[in-house]
N, C-alpha and C positions, 0 to 999 in steps of 0.2 A: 592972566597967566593960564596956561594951558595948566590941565590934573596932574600929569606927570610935574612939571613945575612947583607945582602947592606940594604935591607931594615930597618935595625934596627941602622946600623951604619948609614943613614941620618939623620933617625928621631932624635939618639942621636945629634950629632952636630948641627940640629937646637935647640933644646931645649938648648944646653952648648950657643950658640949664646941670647937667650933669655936672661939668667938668669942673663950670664956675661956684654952685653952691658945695663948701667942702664938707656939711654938714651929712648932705644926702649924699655924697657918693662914698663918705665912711660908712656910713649907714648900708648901703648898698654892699661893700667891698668886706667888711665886717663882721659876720654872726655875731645876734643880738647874747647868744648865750656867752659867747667868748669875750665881750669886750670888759667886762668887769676882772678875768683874768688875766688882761693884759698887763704887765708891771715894767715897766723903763730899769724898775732899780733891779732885776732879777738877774742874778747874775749868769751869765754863760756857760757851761758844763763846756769842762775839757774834754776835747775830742773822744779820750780813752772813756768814758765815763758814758757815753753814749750807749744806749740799750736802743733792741732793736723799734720800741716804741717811741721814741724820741726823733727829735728833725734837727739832723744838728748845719743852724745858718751858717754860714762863713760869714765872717767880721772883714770890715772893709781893709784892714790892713794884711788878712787871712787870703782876700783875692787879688791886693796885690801883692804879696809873697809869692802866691802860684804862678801868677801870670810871668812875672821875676824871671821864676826859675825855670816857664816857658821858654822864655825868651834866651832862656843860658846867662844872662846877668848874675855872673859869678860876684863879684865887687857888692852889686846890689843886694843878692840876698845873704850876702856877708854883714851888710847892713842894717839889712831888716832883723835880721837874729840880734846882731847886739845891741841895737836901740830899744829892743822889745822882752832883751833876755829876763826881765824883772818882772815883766806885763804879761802873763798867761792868758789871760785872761782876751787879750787883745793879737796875739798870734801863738799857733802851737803850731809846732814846723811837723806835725803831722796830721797835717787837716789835709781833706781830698776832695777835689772838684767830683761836681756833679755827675761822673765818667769813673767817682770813686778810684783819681788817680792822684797819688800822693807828690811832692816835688821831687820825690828819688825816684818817682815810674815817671814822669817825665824829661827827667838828666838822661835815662837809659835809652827812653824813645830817639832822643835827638841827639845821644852818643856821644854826651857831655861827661865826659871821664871826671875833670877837673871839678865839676860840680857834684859829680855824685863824692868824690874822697871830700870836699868840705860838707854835703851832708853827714855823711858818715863820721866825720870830729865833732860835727856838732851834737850827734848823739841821736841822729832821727831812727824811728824804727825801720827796721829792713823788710820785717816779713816777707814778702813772697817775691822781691826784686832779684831774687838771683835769678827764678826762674822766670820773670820777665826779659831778665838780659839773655837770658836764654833761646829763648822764644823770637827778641830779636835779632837773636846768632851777634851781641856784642860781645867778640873776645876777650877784651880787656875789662870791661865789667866784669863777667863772669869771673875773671883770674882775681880782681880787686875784692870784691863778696867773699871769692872762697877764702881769701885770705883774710876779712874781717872776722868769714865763721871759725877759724883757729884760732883767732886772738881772743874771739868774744865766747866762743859756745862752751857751758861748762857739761864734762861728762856727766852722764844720766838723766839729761834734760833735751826736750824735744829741738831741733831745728829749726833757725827762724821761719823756712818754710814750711813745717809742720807745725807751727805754733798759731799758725793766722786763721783767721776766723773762718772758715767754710762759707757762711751766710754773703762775705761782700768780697770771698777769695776768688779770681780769676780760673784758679783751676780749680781741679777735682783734686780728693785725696790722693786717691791713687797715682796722681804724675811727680815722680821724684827728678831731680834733676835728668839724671840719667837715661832715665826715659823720653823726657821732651828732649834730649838733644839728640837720640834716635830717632825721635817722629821727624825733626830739624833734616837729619843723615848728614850733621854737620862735625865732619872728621874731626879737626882739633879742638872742639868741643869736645867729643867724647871721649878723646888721647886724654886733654888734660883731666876731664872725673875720674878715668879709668888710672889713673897716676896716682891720685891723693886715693886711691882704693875702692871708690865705688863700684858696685855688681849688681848686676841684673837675674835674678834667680830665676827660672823656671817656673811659670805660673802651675798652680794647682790643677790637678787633670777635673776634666768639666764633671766627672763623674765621684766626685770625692765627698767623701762623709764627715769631715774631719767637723770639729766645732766650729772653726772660723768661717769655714764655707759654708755649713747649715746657716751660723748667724748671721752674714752676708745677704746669702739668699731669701732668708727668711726677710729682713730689712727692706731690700729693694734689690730683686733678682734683676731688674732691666740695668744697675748700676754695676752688681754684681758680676753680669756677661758682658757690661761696658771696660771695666775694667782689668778683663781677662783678651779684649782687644787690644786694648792701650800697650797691654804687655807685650804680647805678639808683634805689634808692630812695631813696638822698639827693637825685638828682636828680630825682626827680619830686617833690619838699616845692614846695609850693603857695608858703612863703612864699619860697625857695629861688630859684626864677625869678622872682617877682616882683624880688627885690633884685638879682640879677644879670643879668638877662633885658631888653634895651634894646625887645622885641617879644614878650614874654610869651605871644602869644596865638600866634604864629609856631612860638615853641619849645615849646607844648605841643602843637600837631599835627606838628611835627618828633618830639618824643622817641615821642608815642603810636604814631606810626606805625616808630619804631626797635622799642618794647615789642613790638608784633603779629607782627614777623618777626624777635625772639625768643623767644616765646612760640610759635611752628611750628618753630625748629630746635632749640631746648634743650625738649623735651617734657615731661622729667622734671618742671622748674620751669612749668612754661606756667601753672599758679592763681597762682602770685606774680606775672607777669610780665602779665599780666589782669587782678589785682587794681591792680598800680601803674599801666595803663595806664587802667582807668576814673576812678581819680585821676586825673589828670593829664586826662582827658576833660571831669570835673567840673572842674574848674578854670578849665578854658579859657570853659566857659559861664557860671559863677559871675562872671565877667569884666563880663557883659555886663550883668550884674545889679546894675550899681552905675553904671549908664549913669544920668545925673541927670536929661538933657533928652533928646527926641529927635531934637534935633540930634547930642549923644555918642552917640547910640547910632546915627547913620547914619553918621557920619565912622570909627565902628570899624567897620561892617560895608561898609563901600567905601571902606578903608582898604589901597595897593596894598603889600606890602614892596618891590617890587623899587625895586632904587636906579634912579635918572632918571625914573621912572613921572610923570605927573600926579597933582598934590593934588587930592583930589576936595574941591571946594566947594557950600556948600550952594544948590543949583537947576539944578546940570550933572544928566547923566543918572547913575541909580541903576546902578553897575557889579556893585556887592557881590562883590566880589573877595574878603574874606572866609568867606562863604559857597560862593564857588565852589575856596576854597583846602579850607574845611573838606569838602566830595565828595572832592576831589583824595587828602585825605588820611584819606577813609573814618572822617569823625570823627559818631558816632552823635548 
């Protein structure tokens, strides 16, 4: 045999040595300090029970559950729940693949309505699945959740989205529905939060003293100014103002001109805080591009906000008070 040859017939018979004695490849596969700790009879910790020191395995009937309700096998994991309702031990319908995704973040992915309402009877937790469905603009989830959290959520007590653990949560604190389905700029999404009463407040000015800002900052300032974009850029969602906005054209040369003077004090951020601010520039012009006659398009551009001002009518003189608000507020 040629060297290359012998060489290949060693390496073979050590490997056939390996596989076949099952002695030495425990031995191998094993640490000698761990195998004394090994117990068969030890029982399984329920998912919830899980600290962040623990490994928690999935049980063979745990991976086919998942896979299941990959698959949208409604019937199936109908099945698997009642054959196992008595056996915890052997599936808990909120265990989460290795992607840390639950069977109700997987119904959502693949836009299995039917599967997620029979999770939801059967009692699995929600935590942070609305704003999954969120995230993947699924209308009717979204509507389905909102309506779980009025049946289920009792006043004084946090939200299931606020209630899930930070450590293996998808999002940040900071994104409340609301806000992801402005980053989304997905209209009927935010029609229907802004219906059941959700609002987006006005983030803290960058220069504020208050306790919650020191302790914020103090915590993790880069989280801190992250979460002061998140806001902004909810706020600047086109459909966002529109539906909230009684002068849309007002509040986008309000917030653009908030953008510009921070986009000079936070430097770090100034491309994000430029890019939401040409947003919001297009927007306001976009406005005017849905003028039908040009009569709408002369009452919006000599249209006064200030309260008590004169209505401008059509054959008074041409004020364009909008025009001279858009100078005012350096809108390009």
């Amino acid at each position: 045999f040629s060297p290359k040859s012998k060489l290949l017939t060693l390496i073979g018979k050590h490997f056939a040595k390996f596989v076949v004695n099952g002695e030495e490849s425990k031995e191998n596969l094993v640490p000698s300090n761990s195998k004394d700790s090994i117990n068969e009879d030890t029982p399984k910790k329920p998912y919830d029970a899980i600290n962040d020191s623990d490994e928690y395995v999935l049980t063979p009937v745990e991976k086919k559950f998942l896979l299941t309700a990959e698959r949208g096998d409604c019937a199936g994991v109908r099945r698997l729940i009642e054959d196992y309702k008595d056996k915890p031990e052997e599936l808990d319908i909120n265990c989460v693949d290795p992607l840390n995704r639950s069977a109700l973040i997987a119904a959502i992915e693949n836009e299995n309505i039917e599967l997620i309402r029979l999770l939801l009877e059967e009692g699995i937790k929600v935590k942070d699945a609305l704003l999954h469905s969120i995230s993947e603009e699924y209308v009717e989830a979204v509507e389905t959740l909102l309506l779980w959290e009025e049946e289920n959520h009792e006043p004084g007590t946090p939200y299931s989205w606020e209630a899930v653990d930070r450590s293996s949560s998808t999002f940040t604190e900071d994104i409340t529905p609301l806000i992801l389905a402005s980053h989304r700029n997905n209209y009927e999404i935010i029609k229907i939060l802004l219906d059941r009463g959700a609002s987006l407040p006005m983030p803290h000015d960058v220069r504020c003293g208050c306790d919650e800002c020191i302790s914020s900052s103090a915590n993790d300032s880069l989280r801190h100014s992250q979460s002061r974009i998140n806001a902004y850029r909810a706020l600047s969602s086109s459909s966002l103002i529109a539906l909230s906005s009684r002068d849309p054209i007002l509040t986008a040369f309000e917030l653009s001109w908030e953008l510009r003077r921070l986009s000079r004090m936070e430097t770090e951020f100034r491309i994000e805080y430029n890019e939401m601010r040409q947003s919001v520039q297009e927007f306001a012009t976009s406005l005017l591009d849905h003028s039908r006659t040009s009569h709408e398009l002369e009452v919006m551009l000599n249209f006064n906000p200030i309260p008590g001002s004169d209505i401008w009518e059509p054959g008074d003189r041409q004020t364009l008070e909008r025009l001279k608000l858009a100078i005012k507020y350096k809108q390009k």
